[in-house]
BALOBA-1460 file (C-alpha; in Angstrom, 3 decimals):
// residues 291
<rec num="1" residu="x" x="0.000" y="0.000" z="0.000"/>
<rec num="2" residu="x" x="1.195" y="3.403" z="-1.371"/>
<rec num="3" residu="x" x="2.113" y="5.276" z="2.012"/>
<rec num="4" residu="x" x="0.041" y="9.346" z="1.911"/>
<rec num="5" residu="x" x="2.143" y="11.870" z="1.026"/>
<rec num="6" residu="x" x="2.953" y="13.880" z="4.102"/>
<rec num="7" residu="x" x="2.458" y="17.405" z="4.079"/>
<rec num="8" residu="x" x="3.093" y="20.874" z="6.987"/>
<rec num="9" residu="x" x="-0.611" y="22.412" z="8.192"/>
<rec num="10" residu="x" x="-0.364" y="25.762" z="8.703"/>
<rec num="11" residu="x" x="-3.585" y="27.820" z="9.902"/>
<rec num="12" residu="x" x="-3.469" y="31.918" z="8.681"/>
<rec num="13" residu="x" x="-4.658" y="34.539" z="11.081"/>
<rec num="14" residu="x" x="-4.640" y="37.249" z="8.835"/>
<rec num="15" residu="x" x="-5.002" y="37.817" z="4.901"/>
<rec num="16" residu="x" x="-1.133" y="38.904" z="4.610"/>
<rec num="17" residu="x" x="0.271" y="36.535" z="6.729"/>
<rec num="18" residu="x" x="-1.590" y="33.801" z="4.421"/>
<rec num="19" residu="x" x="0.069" y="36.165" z="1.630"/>
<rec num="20" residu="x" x="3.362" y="36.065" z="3.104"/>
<rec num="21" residu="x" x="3.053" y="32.312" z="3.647"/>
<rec num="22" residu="x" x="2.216" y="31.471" z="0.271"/>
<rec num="23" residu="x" x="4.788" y="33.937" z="-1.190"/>
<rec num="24" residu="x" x="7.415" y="32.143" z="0.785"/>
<rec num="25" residu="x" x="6.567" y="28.728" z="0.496"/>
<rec num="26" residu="x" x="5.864" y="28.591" z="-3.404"/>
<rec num="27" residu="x" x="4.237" y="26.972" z="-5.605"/>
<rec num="28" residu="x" x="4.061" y="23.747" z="-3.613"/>
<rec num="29" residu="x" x="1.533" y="25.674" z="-0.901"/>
<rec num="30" residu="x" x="-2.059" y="25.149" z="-1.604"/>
<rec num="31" residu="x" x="-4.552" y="27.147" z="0.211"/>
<rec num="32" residu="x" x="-7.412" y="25.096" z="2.117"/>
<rec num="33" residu="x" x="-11.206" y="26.741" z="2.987"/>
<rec num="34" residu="x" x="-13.825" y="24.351" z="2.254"/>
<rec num="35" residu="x" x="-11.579" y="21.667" z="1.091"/>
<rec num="36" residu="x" x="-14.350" y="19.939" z="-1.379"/>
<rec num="37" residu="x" x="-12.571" y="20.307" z="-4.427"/>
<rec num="38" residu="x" x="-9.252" y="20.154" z="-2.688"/>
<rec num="39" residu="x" x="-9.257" y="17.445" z="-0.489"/>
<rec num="40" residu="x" x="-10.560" y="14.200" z="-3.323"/>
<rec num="41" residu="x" x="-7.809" y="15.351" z="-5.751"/>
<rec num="42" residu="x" x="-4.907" y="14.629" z="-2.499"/>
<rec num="43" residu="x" x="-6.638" y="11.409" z="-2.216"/>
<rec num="44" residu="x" x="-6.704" y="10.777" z="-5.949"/>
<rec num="45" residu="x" x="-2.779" y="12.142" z="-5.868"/>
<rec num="46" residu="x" x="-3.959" y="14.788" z="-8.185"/>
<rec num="47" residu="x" x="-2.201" y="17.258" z="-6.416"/>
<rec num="48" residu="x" x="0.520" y="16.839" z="-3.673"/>
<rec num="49" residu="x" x="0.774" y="19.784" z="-2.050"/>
<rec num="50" residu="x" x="3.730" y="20.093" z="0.522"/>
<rec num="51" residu="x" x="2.111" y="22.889" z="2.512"/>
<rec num="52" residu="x" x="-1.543" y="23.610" z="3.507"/>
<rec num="53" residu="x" x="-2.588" y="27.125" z="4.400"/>
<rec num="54" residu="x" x="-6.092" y="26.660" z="5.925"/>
<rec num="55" residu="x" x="-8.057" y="30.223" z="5.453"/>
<rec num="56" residu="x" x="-11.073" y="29.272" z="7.501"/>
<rec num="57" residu="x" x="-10.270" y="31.963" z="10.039"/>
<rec num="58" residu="x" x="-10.414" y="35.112" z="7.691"/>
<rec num="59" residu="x" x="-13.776" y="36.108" z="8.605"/>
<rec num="60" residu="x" x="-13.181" y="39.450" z="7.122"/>
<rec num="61" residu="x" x="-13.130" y="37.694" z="3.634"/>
<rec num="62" residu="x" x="-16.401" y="36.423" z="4.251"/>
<rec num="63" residu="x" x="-19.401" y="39.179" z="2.882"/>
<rec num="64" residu="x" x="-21.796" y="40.219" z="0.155"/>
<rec num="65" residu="x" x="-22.547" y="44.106" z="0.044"/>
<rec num="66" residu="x" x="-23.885" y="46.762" z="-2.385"/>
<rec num="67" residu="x" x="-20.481" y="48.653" z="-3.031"/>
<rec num="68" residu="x" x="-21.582" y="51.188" z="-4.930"/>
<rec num="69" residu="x" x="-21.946" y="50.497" z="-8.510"/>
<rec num="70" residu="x" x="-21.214" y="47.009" z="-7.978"/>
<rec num="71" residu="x" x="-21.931" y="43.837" z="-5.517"/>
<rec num="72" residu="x" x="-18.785" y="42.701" z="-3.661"/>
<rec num="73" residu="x" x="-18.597" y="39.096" z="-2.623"/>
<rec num="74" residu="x" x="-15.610" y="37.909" z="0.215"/>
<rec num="75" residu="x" x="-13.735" y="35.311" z="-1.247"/>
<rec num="76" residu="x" x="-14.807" y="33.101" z="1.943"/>
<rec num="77" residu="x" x="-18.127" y="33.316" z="1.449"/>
<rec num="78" residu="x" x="-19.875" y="30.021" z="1.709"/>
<rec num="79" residu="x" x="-22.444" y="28.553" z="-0.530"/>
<rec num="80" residu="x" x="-24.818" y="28.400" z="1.723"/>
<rec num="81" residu="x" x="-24.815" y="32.313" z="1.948"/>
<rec num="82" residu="x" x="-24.586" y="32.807" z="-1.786"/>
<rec num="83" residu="x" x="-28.131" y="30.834" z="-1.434"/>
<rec num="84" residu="x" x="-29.913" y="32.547" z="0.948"/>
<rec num="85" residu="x" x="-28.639" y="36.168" z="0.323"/>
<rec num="86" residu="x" x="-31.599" y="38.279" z="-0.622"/>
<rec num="87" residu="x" x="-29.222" y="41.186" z="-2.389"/>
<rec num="88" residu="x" x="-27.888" y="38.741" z="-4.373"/>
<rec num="89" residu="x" x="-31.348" y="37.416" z="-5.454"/>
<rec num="90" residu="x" x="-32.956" y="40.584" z="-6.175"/>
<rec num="91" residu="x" x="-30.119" y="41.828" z="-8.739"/>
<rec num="92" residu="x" x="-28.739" y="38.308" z="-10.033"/>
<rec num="93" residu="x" x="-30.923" y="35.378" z="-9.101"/>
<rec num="94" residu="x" x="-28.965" y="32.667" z="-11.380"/>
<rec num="95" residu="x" x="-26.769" y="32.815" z="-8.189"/>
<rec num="96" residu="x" x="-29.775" y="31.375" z="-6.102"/>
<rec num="97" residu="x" x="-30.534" y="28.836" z="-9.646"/>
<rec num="98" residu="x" x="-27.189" y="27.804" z="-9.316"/>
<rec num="99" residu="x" x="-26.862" y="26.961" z="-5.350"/>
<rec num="100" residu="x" x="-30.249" y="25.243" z="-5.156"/>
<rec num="101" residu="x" x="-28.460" y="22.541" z="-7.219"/>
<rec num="102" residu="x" x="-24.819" y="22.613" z="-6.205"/>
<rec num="103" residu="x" x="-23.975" y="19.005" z="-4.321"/>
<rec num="104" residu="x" x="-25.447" y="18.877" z="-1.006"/>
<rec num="105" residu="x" x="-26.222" y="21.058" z="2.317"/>
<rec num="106" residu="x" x="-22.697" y="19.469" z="3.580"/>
<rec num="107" residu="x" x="-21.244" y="21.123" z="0.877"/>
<rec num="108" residu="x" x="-23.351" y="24.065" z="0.185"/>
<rec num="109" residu="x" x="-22.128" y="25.002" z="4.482"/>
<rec num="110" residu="x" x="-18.555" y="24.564" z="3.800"/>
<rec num="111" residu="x" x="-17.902" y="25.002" z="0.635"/>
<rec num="112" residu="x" x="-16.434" y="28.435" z="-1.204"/>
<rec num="113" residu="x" x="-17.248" y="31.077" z="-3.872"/>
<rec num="114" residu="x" x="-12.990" y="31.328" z="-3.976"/>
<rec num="115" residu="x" x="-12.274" y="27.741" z="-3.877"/>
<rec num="116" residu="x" x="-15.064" y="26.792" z="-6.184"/>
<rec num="117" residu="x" x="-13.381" y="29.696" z="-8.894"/>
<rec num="118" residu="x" x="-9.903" y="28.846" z="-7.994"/>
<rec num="119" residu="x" x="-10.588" y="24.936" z="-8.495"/>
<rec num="120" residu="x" x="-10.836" y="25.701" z="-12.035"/>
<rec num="121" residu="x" x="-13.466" y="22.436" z="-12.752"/>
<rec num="122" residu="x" x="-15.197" y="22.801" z="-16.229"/>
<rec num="123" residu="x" x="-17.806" y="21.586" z="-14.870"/>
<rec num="124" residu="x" x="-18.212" y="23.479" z="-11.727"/>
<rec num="125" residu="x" x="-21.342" y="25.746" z="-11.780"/>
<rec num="126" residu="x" x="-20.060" y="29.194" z="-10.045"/>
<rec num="127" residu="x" x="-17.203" y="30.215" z="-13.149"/>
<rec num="128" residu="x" x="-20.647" y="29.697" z="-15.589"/>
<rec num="129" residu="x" x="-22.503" y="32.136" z="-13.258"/>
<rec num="130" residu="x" x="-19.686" y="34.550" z="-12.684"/>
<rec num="131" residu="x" x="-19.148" y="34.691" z="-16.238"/>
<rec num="132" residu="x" x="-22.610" y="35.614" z="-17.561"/>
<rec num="133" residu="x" x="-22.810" y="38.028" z="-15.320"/>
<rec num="134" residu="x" x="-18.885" y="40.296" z="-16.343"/>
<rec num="135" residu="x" x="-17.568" y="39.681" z="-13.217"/>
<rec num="136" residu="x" x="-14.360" y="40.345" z="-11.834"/>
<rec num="137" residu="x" x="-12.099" y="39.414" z="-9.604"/>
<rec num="138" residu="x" x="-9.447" y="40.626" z="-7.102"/>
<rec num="139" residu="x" x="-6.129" y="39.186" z="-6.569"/>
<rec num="140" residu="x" x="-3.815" y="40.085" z="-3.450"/>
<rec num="141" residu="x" x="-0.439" y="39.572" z="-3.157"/>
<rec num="142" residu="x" x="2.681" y="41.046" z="-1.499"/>
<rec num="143" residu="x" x="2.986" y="43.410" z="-3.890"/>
<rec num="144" residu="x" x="-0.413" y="45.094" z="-3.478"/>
<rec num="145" residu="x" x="-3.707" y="43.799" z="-5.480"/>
<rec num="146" residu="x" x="-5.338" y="43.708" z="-9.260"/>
<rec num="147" residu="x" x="-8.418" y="42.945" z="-11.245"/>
<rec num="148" residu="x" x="-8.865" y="40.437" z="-13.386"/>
<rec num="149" residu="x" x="-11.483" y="39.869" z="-15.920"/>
<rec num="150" residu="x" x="-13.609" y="36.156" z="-15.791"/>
<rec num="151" residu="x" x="-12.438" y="35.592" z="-19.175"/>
<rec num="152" residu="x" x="-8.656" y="36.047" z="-18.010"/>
<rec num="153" residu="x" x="-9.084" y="34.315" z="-14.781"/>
<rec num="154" residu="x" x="-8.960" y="30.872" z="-15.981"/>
<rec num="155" residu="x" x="-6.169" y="30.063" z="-17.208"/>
<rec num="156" residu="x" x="-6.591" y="26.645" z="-18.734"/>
<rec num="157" residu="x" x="-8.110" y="23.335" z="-16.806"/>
<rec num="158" residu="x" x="-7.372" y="23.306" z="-12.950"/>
<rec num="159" residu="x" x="-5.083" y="26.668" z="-14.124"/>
<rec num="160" residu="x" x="-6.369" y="30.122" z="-13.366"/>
<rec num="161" residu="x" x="-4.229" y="33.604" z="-13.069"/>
<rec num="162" residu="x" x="-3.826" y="33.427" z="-9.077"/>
<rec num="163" residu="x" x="0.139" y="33.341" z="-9.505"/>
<rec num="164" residu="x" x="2.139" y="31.682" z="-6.483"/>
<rec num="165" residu="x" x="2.450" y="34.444" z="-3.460"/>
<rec num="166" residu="x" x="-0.873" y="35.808" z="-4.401"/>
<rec num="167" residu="x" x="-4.296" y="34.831" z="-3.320"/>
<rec num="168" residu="x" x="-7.881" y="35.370" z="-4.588"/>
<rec num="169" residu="x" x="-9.790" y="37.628" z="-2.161"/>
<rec num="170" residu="x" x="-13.111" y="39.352" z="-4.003"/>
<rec num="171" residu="x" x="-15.804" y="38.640" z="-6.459"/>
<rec num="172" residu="x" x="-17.114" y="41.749" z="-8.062"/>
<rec num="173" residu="x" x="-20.412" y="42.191" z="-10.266"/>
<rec num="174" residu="x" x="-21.203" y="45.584" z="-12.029"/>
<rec num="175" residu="x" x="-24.642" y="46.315" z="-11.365"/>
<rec num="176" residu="x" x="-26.509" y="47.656" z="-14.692"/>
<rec num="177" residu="x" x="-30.133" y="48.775" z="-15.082"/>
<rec num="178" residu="x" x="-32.866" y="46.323" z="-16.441"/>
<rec num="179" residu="x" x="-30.781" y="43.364" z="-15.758"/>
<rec num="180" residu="x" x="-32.096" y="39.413" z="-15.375"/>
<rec num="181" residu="x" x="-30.308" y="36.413" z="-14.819"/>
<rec num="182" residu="x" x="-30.813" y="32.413" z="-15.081"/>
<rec num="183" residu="x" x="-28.997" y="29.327" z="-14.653"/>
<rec num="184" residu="x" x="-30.031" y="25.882" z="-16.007"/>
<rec num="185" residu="x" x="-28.828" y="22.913" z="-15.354"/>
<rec num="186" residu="x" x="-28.878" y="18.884" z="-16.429"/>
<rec num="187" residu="x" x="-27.555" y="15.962" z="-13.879"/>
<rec num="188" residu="x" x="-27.909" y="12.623" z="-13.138"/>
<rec num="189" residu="x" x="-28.888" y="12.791" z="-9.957"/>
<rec num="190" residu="x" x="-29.642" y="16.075" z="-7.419"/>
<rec num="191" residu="x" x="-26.268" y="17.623" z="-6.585"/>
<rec num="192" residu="x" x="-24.244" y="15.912" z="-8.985"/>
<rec num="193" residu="x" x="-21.917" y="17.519" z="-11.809"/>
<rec num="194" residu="x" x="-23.599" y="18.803" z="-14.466"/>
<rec num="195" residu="x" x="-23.716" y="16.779" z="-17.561"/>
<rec num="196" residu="x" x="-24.093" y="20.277" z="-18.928"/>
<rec num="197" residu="x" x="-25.278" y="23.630" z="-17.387"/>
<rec num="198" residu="x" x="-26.056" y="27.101" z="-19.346"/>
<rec num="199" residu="x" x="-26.020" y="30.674" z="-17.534"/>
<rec num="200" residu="x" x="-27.266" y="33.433" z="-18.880"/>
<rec num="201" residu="x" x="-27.384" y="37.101" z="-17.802"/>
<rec num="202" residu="x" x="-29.367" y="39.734" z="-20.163"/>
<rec num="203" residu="x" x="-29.522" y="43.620" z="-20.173"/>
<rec num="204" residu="x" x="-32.575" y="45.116" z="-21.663"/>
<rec num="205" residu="x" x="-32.438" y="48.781" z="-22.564"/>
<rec num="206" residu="x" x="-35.895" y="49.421" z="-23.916"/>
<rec num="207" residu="x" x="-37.133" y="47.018" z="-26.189"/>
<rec num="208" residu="x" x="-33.332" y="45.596" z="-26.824"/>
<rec num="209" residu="x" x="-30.903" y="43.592" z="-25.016"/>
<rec num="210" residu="x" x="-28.737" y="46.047" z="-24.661"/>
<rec num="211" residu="x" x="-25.693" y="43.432" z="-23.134"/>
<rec num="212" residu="x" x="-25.515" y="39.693" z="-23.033"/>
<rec num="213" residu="x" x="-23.674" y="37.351" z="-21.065"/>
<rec num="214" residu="x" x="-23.704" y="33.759" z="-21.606"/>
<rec num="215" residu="x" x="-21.341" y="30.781" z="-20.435"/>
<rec num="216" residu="x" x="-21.092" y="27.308" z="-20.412"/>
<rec num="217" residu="x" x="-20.677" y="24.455" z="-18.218"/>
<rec num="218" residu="x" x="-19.134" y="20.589" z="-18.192"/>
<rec num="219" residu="x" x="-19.038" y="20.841" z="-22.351"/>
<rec num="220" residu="x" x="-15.659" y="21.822" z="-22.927"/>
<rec num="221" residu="x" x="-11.916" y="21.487" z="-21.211"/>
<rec num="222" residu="x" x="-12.873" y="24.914" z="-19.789"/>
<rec num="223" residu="x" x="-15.871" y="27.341" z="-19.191"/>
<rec num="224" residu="x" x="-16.970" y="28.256" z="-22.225"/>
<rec num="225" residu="x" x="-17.735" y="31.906" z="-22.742"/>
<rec num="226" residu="x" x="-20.469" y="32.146" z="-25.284"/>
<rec num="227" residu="x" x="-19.135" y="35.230" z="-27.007"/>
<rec num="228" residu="x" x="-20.178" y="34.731" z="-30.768"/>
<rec num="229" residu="x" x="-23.618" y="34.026" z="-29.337"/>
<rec num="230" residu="x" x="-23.117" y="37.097" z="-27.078"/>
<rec num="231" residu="x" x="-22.597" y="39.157" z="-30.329"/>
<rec num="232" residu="x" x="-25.952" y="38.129" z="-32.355"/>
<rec num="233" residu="x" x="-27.632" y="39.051" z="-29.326"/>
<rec num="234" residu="x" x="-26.854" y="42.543" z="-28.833"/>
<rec num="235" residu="x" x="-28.842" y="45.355" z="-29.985"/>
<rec num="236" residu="x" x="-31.927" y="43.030" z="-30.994"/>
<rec num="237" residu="x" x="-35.144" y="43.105" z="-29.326"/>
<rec num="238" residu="x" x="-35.530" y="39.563" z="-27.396"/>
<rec num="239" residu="x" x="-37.546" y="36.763" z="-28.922"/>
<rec num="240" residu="x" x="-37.680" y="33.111" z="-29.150"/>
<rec num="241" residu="x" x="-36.283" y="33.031" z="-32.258"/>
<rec num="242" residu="x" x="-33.212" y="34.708" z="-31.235"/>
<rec num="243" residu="x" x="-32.590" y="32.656" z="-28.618"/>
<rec num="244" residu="x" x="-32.721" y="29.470" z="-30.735"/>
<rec num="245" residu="x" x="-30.544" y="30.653" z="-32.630"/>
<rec num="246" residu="x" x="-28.460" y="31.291" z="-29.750"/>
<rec num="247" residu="x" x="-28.651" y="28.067" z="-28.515"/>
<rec num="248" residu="x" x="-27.425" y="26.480" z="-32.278"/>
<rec num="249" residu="x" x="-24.435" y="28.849" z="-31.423"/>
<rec num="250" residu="x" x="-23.954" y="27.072" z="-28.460"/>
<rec num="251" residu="x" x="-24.015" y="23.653" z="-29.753"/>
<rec num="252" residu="x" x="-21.623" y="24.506" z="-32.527"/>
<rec num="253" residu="x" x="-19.141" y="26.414" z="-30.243"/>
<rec num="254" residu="x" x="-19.166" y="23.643" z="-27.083"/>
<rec num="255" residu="x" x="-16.382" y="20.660" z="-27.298"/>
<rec num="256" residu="x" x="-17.660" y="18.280" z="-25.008"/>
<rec num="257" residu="x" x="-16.171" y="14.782" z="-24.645"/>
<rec num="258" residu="x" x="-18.283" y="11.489" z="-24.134"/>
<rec num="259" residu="x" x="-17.667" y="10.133" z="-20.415"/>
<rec num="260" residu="x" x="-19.820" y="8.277" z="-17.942"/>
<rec num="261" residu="x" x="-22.742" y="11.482" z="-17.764"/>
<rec num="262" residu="x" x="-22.953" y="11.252" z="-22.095"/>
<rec num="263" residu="x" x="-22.277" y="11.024" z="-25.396"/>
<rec num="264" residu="x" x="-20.194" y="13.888" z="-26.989"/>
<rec num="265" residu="x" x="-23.734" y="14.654" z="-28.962"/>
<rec num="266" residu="x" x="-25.880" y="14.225" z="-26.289"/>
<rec num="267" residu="x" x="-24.059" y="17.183" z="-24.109"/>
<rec num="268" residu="x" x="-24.231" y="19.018" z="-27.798"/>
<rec num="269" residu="x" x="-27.628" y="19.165" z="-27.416"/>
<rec num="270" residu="x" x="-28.060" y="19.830" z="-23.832"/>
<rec num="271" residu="x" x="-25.909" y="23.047" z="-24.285"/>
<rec num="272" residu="x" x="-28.606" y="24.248" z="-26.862"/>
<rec num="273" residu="x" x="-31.312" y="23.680" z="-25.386"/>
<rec num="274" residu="x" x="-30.137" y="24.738" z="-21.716"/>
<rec num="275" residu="x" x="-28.782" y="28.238" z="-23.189"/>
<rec num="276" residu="x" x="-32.263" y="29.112" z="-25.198"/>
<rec num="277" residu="x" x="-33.837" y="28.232" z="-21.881"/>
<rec num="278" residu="x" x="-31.255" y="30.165" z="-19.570"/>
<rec num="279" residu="x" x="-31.997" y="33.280" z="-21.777"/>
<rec num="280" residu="x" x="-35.907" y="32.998" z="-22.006"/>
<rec num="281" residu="x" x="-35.892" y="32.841" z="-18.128"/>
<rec num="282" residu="x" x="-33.242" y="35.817" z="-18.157"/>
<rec num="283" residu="x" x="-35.042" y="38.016" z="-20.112"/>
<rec num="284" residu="x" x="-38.208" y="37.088" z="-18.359"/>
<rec num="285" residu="x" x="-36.568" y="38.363" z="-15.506"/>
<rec num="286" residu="x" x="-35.368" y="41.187" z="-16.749"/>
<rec num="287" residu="x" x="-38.664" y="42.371" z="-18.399"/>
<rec num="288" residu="x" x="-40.517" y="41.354" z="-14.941"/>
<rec num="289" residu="x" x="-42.917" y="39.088" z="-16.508"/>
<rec num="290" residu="x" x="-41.656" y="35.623" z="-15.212"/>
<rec num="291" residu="x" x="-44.331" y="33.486" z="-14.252"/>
């Protein structure tokens, strides 16, 4: 039997002593919160980390405010408060879609908005959701902090642009005027991976959409950001043919592979259908007529 790779625990009592601690240990320090995503890939000997930083005492990164202009979420912040938040449900309610599905209420108490980002899944729900929705994120790190852009934040698979010494501590979402939101979702069971999830986030200015955000989940080696589908959407007045079309988009611009959820075609299909529906229910939303 393979012995378990030993590893040094260290719990942070501040943001920049984490900061420091991952600066000087290097790339072979992993930061710990939730652990979910984490902890199966050190059983699996995914990863191997040779230091553990456990965050779970940063309380101060734990929060979801109005911030003027924009909604600021604490890195920390569990799932189980991205659920229940109203402020988050009144101004992007995909959020809510999204958490009434994610795994279970084990998870959904423990688990965080930064580790679920950071984790860099493609088939993790919360990089679909931030992604419709432009947000950004804030990096800290000993040399002060920066914003990155969803579509610059992940990197590749299990890669995103937190660089070693730095750590992820914010979520930001620009608040716009006639805005509506919706997440969609296929599994096999409730809680489970997606075998393919849509968000969508519209922007109605009048009787146009006057922005679009749509992303993909579990069809691709990455979250797939929608943007060719994003670009026959804007400046048209919302209808159900539009959004079919959308949703061809999306099945042409996907690449998912055939696994134990599905056939390659199958998931092709899902990512169609789920984004049409993701941007009826958005625009519903955003109009106020959902039913």
């Amino acid at each position: 039997m393979q012995t378990p790779a030993s590893f040094e625990y260290e719990r942070a009592t501040s943001v920049e002593g984490a900061i420091a601690s991952l600066a000087r240990l290097g790339s072979e320090a992993r930061v710990i919160a939730g652990g979910h995503s984490l902890l199966p890939m050190m059983k699996l000997r995914l990863a191997q980390p040779e230091h553990l930083i456990d965050i779970n005492d940063l309380t101060e990164l734990s929060y979801i405010r109005d911030d003027g202009g924009e909604i600021a979420i604490g890195a920390l912040t569990r799932h189980v408060d991205l659920l229940k938040s109203d402020l988050l449900a009144e101004h992007f309610p995909l959020f809510r879609d999204a958490e009434e599905v994610i795994a279970d209420p084990v998870v959904r108490n423990r688990g965080t908005i930064g580790g679920s980002l950071c984790q860099a899944d493609a088939a993790e729900d919360l990089s679909a959701v931030c992604s419709a929705v432009k947000a950004k994120v804030v990096i800290r790190g000993t040399g002060g902090e920066r914003t990155v852009s969803m579509e610059d934040f992940h990197v590749g698979p299990y890669v995103t642009a937190v660089g070693d010494g730095e750590l992820l501590t914010e979520i930001r979402l620009p608040l716009f005027p006639g805005a509506g939101s919706a997440h969609e979702k296929v599994e096999r069971r409730a809680g489970d991976w997606a075998i393919a999830a849509a968000s969508a986030a519209v922007w109605v200015d009048g009787s146009t959409i006057s922005n679009v955000g749509i992303a993909l989940s579990a069809v691709g080696l990455t979250t797939i950001h929608l943007t060719r589908a994003e670009e026959l959407l804007k400046g048209k007045p919302p209808s159900e043919e539009l959004f079919e079309q959308a949703g061809q988009i999306a099945s042409e611009d996907c690449s998912p592979s055939a696994d134990g959820r599905g056939p390659a075609d199958y998931k092709r299909h899902l990512a169609g259908v789920l984004t049409k529906r993701a941007l009826s229910r958005a625009t519903a939303r955003a109009l106020n007529q959902e039913a």
